[in-house]
Each structure stands twice: as structure tokens, then as C-alpha cells.
N, CA and C atoms as an extended XYZ file, in Angstrom:
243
Properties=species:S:1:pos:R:3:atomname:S:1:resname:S:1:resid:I:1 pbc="F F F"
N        17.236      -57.910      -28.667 N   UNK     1
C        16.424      -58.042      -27.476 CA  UNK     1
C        15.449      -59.195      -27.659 C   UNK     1
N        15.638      -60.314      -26.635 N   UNK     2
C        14.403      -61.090      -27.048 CA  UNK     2
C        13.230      -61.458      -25.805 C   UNK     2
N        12.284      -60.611      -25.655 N   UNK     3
C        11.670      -60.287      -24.508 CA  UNK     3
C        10.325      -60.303      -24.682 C   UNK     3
N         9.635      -59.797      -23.948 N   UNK     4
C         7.809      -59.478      -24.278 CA  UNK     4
C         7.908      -58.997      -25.364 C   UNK     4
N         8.693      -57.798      -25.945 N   UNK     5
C         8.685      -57.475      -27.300 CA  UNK     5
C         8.362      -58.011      -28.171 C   UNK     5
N         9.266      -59.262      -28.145 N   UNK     6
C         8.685      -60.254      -29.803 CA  UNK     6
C         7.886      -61.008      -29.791 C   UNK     6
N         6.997      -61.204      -28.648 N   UNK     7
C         6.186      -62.273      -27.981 CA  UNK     7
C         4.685      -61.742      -28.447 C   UNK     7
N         4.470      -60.048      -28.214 N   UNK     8
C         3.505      -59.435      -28.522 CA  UNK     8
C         4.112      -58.732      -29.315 C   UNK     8
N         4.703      -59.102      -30.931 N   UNK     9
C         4.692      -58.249      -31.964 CA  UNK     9
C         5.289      -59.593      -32.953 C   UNK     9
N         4.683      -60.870      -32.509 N   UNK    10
C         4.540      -61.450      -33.438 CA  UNK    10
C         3.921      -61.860      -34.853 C   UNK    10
N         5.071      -62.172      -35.612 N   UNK    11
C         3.727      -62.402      -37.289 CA  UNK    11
C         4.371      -63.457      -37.824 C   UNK    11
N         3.076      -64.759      -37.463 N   UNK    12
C         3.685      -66.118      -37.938 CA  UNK    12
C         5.425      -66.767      -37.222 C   UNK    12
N         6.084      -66.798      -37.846 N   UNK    13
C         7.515      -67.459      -37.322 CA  UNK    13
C         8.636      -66.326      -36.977 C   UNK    13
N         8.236      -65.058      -37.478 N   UNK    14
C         9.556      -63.860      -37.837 CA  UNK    14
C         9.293      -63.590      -36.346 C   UNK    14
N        10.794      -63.348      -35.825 N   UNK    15
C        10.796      -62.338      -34.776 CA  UNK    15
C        11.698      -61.535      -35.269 C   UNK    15
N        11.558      -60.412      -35.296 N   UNK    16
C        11.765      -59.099      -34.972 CA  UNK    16
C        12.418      -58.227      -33.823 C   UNK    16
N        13.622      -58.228      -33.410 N   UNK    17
C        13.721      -57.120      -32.436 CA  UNK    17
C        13.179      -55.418      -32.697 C   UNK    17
N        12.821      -54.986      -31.141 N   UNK    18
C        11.767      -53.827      -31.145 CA  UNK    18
C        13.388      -52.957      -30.396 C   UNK    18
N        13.602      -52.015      -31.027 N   UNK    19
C        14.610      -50.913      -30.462 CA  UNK    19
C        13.429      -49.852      -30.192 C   UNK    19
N        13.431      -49.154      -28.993 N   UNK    20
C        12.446      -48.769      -28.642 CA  UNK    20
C        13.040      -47.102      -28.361 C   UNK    20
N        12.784      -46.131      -29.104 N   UNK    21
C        13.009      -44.501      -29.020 CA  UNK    21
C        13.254      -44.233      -27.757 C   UNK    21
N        11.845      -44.243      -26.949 N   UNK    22
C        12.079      -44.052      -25.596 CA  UNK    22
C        11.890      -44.925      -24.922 C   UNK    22
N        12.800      -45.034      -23.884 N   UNK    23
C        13.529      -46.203      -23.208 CA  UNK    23
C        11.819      -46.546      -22.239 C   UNK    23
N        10.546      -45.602      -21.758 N   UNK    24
C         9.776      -45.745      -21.047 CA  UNK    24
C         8.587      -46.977      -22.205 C   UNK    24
N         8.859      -46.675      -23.303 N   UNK    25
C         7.950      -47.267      -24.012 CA  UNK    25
C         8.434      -48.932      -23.598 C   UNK    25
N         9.080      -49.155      -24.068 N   UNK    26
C         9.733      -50.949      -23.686 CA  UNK    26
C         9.507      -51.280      -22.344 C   UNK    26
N         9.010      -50.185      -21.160 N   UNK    27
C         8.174      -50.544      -19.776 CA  UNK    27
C         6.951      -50.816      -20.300 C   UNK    27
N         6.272      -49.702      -20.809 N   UNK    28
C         4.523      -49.683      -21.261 CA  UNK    28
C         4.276      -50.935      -22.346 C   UNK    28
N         5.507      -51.206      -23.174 N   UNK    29
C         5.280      -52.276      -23.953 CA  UNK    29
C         5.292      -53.871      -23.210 C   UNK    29
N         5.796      -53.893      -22.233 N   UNK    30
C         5.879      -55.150      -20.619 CA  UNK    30
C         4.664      -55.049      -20.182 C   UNK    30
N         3.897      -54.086      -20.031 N   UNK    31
C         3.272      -54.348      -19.070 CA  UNK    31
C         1.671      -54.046      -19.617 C   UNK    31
N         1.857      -53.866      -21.002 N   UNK    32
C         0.250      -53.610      -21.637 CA  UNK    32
C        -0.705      -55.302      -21.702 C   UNK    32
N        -1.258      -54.740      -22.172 N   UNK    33
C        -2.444      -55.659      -21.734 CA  UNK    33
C        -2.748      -56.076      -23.177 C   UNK    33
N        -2.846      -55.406      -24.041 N   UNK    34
C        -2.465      -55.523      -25.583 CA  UNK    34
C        -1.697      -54.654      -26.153 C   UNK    34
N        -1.328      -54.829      -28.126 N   UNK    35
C        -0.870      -53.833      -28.639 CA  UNK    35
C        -0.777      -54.091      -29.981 C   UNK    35
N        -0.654      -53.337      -30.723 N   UNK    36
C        -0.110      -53.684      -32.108 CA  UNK    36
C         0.992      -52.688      -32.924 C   UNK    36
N         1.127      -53.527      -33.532 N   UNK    37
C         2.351      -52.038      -34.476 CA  UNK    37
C         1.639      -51.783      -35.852 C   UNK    37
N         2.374      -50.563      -36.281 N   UNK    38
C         1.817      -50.847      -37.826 CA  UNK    38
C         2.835      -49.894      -38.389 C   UNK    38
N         3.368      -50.145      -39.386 N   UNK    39
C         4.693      -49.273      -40.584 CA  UNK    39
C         4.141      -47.577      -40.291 C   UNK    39
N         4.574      -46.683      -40.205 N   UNK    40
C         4.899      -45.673      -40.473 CA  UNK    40
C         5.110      -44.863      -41.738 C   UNK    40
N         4.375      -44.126      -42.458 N   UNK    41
C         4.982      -43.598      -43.259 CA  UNK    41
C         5.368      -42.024      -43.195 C   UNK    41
N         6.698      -41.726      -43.229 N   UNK    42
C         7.366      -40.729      -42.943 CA  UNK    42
C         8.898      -40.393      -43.357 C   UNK    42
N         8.868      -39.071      -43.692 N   UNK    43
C        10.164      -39.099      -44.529 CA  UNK    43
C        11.425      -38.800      -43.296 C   UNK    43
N        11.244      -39.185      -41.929 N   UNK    44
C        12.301      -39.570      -41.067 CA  UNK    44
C        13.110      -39.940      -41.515 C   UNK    44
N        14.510      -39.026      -41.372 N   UNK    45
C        15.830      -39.410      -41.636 CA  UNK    45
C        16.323      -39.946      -40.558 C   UNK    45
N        16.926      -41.598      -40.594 N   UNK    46
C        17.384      -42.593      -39.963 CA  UNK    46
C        18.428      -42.039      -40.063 C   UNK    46
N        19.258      -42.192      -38.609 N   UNK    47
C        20.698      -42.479      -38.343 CA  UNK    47
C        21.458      -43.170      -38.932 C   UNK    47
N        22.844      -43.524      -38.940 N   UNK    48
C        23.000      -44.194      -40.145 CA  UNK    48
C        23.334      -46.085      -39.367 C   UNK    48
N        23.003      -46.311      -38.105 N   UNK    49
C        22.741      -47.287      -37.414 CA  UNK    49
C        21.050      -47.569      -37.230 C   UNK    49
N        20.169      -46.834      -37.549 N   UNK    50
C        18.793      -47.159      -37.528 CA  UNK    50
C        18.718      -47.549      -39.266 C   UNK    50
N        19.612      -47.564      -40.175 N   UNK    51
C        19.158      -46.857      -41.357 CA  UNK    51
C        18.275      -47.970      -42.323 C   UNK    51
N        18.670      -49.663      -41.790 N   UNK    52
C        18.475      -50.851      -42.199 CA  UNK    52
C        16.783      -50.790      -41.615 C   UNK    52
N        16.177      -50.471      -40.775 N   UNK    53
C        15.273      -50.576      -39.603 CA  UNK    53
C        14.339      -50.226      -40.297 C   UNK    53
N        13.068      -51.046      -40.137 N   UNK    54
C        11.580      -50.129      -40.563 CA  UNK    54
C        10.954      -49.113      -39.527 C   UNK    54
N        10.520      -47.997      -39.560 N   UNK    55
C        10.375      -46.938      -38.575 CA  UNK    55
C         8.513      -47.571      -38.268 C   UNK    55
N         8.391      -47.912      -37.002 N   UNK    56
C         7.122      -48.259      -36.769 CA  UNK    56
C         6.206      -47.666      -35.894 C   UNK    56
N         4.671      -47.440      -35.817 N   UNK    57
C         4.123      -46.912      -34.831 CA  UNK    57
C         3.563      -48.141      -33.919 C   UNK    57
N         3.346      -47.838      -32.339 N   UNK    58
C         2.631      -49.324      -31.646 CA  UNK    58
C         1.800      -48.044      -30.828 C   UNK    58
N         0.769      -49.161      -30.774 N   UNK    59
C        -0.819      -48.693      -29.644 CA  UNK    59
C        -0.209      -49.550      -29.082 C   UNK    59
N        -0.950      -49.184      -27.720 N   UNK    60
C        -0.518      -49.962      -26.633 CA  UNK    60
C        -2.191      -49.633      -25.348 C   UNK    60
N        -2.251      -50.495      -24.747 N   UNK    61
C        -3.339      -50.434      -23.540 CA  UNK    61
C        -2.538      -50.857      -22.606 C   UNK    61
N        -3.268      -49.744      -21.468 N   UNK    62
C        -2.476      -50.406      -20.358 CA  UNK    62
C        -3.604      -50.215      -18.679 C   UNK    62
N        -3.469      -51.500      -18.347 N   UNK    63
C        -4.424      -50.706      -17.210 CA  UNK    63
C        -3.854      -49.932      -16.156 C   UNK    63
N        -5.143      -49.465      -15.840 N   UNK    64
C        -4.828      -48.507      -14.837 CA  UNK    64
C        -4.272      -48.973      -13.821 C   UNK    64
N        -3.990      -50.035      -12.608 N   UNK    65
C        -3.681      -50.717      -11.968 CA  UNK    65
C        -2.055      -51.131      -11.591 C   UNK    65
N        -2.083      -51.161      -13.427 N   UNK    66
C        -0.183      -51.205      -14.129 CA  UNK    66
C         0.790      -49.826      -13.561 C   UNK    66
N         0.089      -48.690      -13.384 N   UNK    67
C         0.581      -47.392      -13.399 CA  UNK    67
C         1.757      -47.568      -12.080 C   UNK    67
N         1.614      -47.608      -11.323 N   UNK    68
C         2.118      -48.202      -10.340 CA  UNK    68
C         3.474      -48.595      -10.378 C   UNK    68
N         3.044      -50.009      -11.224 N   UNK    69
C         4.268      -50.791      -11.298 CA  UNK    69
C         5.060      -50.374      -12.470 C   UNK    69
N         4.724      -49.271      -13.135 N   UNK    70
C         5.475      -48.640      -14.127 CA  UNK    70
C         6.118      -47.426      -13.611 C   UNK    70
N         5.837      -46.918      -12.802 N   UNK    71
C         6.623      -45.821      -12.191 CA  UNK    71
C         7.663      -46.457      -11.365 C   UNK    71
N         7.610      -47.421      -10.388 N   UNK    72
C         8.325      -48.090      -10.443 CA  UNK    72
C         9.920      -48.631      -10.836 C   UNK    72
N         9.059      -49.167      -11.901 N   UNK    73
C         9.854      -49.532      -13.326 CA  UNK    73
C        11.244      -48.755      -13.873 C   UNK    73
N        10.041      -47.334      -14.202 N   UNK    74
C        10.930      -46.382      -14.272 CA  UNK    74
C        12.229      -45.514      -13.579 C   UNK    74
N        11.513      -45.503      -12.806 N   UNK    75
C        12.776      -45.110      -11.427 CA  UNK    75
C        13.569      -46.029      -11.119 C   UNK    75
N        13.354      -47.160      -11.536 N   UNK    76
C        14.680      -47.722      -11.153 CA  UNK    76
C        15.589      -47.950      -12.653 C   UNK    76
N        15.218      -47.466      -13.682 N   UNK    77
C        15.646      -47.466      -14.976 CA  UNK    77
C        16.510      -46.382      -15.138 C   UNK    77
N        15.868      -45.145      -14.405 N   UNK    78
C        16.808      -44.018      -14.152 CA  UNK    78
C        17.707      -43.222      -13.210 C   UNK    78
N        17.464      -44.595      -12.259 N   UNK    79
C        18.279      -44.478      -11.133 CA  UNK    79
C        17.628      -43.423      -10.065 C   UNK    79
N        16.421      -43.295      -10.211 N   UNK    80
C        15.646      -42.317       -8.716 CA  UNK    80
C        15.143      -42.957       -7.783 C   UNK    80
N        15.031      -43.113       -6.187 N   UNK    81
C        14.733      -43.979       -5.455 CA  UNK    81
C        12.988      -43.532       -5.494 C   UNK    81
């Protein structure tokens, strides 16, 4: 994926693709206002297609204003009018 994701979860030259658990987070991650990630530590057993992957946590802000255009977002992600 090469999107807002790696744009706001940059470090220096590396990009990184962000596979995102739930599909609503990669909306909230578009449309925040800031964010950061940081490693995880947890004895989460990876799939054996996640298994290469570092397991990460992200904050995220989002304004209130955004809500809107994230519901939105969503409904048309899951196909509800």
C-alpha cells in the first residue's frame, strides 16, 4: 500500500507498508490530523502470512469535524448506502 500510510509513519528514507487489522483504522489513519506508531510488545501469535511483520500500536487524533466524512468513508467500504 503506498498511501497516507507511509507519508505519516515515516522514519528518515524507509517506507514501510501499514496492513491495517481493522479495515476502519486505514479510514481514521486518512483522515487524522496526527499520529504515531510505536512496537508492541506481546506474545501475539502471527499468522503464518503476518509472521515476517512487526506487530505495532498507532495513536491517532482526529477531529471532530472528520466524523462525518468517516462514516461516510465507511459505508461505502462496506457497501451500506
Amino acid at each position: 500500500m503506498q498511501n497516507a500510510d507511509q507519508r505519516k509513519g515515516r522514519r528518515g528514507d524507509i517506507d514501510e507498508a501499514i496492513i491495517y487489522v481493522k479495515p476502519e483504522d486505514e479510514i481514521f489513519h486518512k483522515l487524522s490530523l496526527w499520529s504515531f506508531s510505536f512496537p508492541l510488545h506481546t506474545e501475539h501469535v502471527a499468522t503464518h502470512e503476518l509472521r515476517n511483520y512487526r506487530l505495532m500500536g498507532l495513536v491517532m487524533a482526529i477531529e471532530a469535524d472528520k466524523v462525518s466524512t468517516f462514516r461516510k468513508e465507511l459505508h461505502s467500504l462496506i457497501g451500506e448506502p
